[in-house]
C-alpha positions in Angstrom: 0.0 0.0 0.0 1.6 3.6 -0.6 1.6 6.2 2.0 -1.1 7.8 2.9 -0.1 11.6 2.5 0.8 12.2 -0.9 2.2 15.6 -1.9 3.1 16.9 -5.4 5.8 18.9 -5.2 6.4 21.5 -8.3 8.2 25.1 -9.4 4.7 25.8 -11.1 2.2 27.9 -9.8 -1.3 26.5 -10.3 -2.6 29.7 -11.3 -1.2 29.0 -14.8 -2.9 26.4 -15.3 -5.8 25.6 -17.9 -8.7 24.0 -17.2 -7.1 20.3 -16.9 -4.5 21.0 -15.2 -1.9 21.6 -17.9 0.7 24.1 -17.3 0.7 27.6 -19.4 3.0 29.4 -17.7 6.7 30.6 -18.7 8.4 28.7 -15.8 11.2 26.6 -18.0 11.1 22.4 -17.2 14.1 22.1 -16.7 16.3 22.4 -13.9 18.5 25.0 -13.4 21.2 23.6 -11.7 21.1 25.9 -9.3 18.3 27.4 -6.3 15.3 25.8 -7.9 17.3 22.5 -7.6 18.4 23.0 -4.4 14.9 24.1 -2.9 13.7 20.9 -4.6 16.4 18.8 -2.5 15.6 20.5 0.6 12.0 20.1 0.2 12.6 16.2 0.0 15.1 16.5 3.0 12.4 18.2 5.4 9.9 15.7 4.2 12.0 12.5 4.8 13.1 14.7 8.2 9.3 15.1 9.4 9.4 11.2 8.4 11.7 10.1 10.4 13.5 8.3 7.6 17.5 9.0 6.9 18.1 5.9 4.6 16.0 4.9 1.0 16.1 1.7 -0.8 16.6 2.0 -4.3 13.4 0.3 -6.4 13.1 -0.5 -10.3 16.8 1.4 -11.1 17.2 2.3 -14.4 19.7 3.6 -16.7 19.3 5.3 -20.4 18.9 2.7 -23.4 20.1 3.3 -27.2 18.4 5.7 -27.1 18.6 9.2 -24.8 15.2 11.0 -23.7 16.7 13.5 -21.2 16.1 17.4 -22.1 19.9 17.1 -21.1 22.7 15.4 -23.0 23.6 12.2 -20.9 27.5 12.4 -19.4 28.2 8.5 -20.4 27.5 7.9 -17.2 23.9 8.2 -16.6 24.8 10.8 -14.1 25.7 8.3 -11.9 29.6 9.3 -11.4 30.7 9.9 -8.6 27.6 8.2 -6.5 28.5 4.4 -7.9 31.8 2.4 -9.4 31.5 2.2 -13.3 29.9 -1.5 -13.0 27.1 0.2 -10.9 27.8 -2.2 -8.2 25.8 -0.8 -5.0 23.0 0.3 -8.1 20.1 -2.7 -8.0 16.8 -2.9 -6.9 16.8 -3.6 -2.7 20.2 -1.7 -2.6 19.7 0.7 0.5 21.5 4.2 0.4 21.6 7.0 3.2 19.6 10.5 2.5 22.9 12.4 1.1 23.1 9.9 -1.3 19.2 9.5 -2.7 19.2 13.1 -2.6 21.5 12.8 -5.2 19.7 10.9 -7.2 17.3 13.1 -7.6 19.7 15.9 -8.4 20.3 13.2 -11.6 16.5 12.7 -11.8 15.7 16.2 -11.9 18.7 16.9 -14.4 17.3 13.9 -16.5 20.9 13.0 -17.2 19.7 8.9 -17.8 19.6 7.5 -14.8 15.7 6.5 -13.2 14.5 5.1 -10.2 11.6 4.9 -7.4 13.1 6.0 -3.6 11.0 4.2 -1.2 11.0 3.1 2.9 8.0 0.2 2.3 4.6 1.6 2.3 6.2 4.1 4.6 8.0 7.1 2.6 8.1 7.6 -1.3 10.3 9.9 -3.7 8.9 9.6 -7.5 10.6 11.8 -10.1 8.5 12.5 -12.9 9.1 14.6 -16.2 9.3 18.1 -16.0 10.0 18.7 -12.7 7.3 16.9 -10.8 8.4 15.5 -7.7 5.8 13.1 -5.6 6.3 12.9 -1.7 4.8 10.2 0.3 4.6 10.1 3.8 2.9 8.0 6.6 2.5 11.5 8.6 1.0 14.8 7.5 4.4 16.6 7.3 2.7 19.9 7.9 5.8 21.7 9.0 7.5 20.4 5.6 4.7 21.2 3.6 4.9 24.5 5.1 8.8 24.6 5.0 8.6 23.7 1.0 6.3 26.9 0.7 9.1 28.3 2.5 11.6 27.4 -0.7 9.5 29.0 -3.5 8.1 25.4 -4.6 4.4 24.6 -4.7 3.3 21.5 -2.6 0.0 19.9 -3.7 -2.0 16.9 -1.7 -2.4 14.0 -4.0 -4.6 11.0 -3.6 -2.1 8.8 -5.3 1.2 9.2 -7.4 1.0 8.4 -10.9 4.2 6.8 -10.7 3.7 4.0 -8.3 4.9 1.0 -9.2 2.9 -1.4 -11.7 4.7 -4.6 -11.9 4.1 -7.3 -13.9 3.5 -10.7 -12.4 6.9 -12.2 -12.8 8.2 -16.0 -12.3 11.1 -16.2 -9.8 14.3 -18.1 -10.6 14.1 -20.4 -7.8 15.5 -24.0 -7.5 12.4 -24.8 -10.0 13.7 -22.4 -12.4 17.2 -23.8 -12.1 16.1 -27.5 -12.7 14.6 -25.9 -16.1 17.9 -24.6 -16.8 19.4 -28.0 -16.4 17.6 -29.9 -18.1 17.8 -27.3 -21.2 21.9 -27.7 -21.1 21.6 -31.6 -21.1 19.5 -31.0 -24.2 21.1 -27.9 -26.0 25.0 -28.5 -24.6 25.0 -24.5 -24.2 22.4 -21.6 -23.6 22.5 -17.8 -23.6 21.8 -15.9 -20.3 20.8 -12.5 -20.3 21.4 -10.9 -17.2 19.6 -7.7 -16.6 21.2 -6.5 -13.5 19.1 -2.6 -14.2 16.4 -1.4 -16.0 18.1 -1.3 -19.9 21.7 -2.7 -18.9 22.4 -6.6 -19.3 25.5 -8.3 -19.5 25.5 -12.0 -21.3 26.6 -15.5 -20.0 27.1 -18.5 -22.0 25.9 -21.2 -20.0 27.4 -24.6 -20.1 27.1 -27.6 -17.3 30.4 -27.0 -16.2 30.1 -22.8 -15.8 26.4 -22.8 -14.6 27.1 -22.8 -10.9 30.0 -20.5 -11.0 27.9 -17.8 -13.0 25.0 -18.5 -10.9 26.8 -17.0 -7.9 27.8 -14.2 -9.4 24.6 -12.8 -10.7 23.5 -9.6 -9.5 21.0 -9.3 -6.8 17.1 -9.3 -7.9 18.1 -9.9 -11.5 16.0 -10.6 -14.7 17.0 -13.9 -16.2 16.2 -14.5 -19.7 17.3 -17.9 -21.7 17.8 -17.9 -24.8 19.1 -20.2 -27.6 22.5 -20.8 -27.8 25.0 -18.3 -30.2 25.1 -19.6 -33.5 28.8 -20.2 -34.9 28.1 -19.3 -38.7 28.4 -15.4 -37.8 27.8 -14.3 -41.4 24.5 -16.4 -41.6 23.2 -13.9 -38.2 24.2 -11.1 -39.9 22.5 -11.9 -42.8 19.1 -12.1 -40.5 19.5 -8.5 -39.7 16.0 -6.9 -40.0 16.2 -4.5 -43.4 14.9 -1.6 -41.4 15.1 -0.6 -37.2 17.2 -2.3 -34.5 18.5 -5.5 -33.4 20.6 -6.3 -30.2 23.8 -8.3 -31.6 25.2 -10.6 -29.4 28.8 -12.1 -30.4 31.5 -14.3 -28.3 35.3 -12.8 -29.0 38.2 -14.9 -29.7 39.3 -14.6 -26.0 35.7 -15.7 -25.0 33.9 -12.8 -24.0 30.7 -12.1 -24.5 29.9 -8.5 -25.9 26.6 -6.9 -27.3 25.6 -3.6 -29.1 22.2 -2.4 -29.9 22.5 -1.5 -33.8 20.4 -0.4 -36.4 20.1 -0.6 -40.2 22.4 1.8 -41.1 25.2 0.6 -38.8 25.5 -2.9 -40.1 29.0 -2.9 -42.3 30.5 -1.4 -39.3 29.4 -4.0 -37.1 30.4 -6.8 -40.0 33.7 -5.3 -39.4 33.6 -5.2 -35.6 32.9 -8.4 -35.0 35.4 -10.2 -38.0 37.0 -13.1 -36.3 34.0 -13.5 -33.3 33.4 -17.4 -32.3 29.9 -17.5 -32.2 26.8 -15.0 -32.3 22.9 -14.2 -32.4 20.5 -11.8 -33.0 17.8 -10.5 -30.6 14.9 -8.8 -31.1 13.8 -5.3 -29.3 10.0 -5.0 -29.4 8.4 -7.1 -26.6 5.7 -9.0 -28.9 8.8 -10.1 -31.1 10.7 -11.6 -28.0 10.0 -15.2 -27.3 12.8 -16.4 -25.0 13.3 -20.3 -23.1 12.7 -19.0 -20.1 12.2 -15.5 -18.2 12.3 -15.4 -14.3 13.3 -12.5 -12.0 15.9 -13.5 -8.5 14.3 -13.7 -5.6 16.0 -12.7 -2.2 18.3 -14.8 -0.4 14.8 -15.7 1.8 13.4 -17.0 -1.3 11.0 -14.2 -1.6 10.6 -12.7 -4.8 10.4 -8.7 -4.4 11.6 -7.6 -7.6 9.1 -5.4 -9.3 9.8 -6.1 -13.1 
């Protein structure tokens, strides 16, 4: 259940706004790196104050795909420098991080530099970063004094009945020992399979399973993962390159001489360079990016280390 004081927090005043609700004014979306930004931290920091709350856990992460919708160009990094190591160890679903530190993750929110996530204590506290600058506050208490305090800043706090980014996730299978015994018994038939790790929202990194290799991979998988078999990588390289759709995007996925596993997300007009990229690779296969088109072996999500499945995929 979320909390039950929602406020919508925003730089624009609800005079300007039409009759449903749009906004008319001249108020810029986007942040200014500067007061606004800051009042919009410190609005957060009085709520979560008022709340009794000084750490968040980190919920649905996400991080920007082949493509970049930020109003801001992205740093490489997803704005994320600085806050996690470049594997993003320390950024997963679960992962808990003091105030300071979630505070800055709306800073990269707000600056829509690539990285996404919720901020949430249980059905206790929320943080939801929206476009445009819309911030949603949820709270167990009434927070008057930081409702008043954000008045305070020069920012606009509205009661909501709900945020309208709650989470909505899909029912998802969890890779339990069930899900492993299915694993098993694909590798006894197929020799080799493809695992597809996605360890955040958009970001995977790719096993090739064997019998020997499964229970060493297996430990290393990053918490709350979604696991997706696949087929294994085909050896004739030139015959996947020739399946290529004529027009939009495929994820290529190719095993190097020295046996690592690499991928790129490629489109129609980069496929000589990526004949030329890959000369020489072992083995490789072609995936597809639209949901509908996706038809993987198997698809479950890690549970905990309880065996409860909490991932929100």
């Amino acid at each position: 259940m979320p909390p039950s004081f929602i406020h919508r927090i925003t730089k624009y005043d609800p005079a300007d706004r039409d009759e449903h609700g749009h906004y008319t004014g001249a108020e810029e979306a986007v942040s200014d790196h500067g007061p606004v930004e800051a009042a919009y931290l410190a609005a957060i920091a009085a709520f979560a104050e008022e709340s009794g709350i000084d750490r968040l856990e980190i919920r649905e992460p996400a991080v920007s795909g082949f493509v970049h919708f930020g109003v801001e160009p992205s740093d490489g990094r997803h704005g994320l420098g600085g806050l996690f190591p470049p594997d993003l160890a320390g950024y997963h679903d679960g992962a808990g991080v003091p105030l300071p530190v979630a505070l800055e993750l709306v800073r990269v929110m707000l600056r829509e530099q690539g990285a996404w996530c919720r901020l949430e204590v249980g059905d206790v506290f929320t943080v939801h970063v929206g476009w445009d600058q819309y911030v949603y506050v949820g709270s167990d208490r009434l927070c008057a004094d930081a409702v008043a305090r954000t008045r305070e800043l020069g920012l606009i706090p509205e009661p909501m009945a709900t945020s309208p980014y709650a989470a909505e996730p899909d029912v998802m299978e969890a890779a339990d020992e069930r899900f492993w015994a299915r694993v098993r018994a694909a590798l006894a038939s197929r020799k080799a399979v493809l695992l597809e790790e996605g360890y955040v929202r958009n970001a995977a990194r790719f096993h090739r399973l064997t019998p020997e290799n499964l229970d060493a991979v297996r430990t290393g998988l990053g918490p709350r993962a979604l696991l997706t078999v696949w087929p294994d990588l085909n050896p004739d390289v030139g015959a996947v390159l020739a399946t290529l759709p004529e027009e939009g995007s495929a994820e290529f996925v190719w095993e190097t001489q020295d046996g690592t596993i690499r991928h790129a997300i490629v489109d129609d007009t980069e496929y000589q360079e990526l004949a030329t990229r890959v000369a020489g690779a072992r083995a490789a296969c072609a995936l597809p990016m639209y949901l509908d088109e996706r038809h993987p072996l198997l698809c479950a999500a890690l549970p905990d280390s309880d065996g409860v499945l909490r991932a929100r995929w």
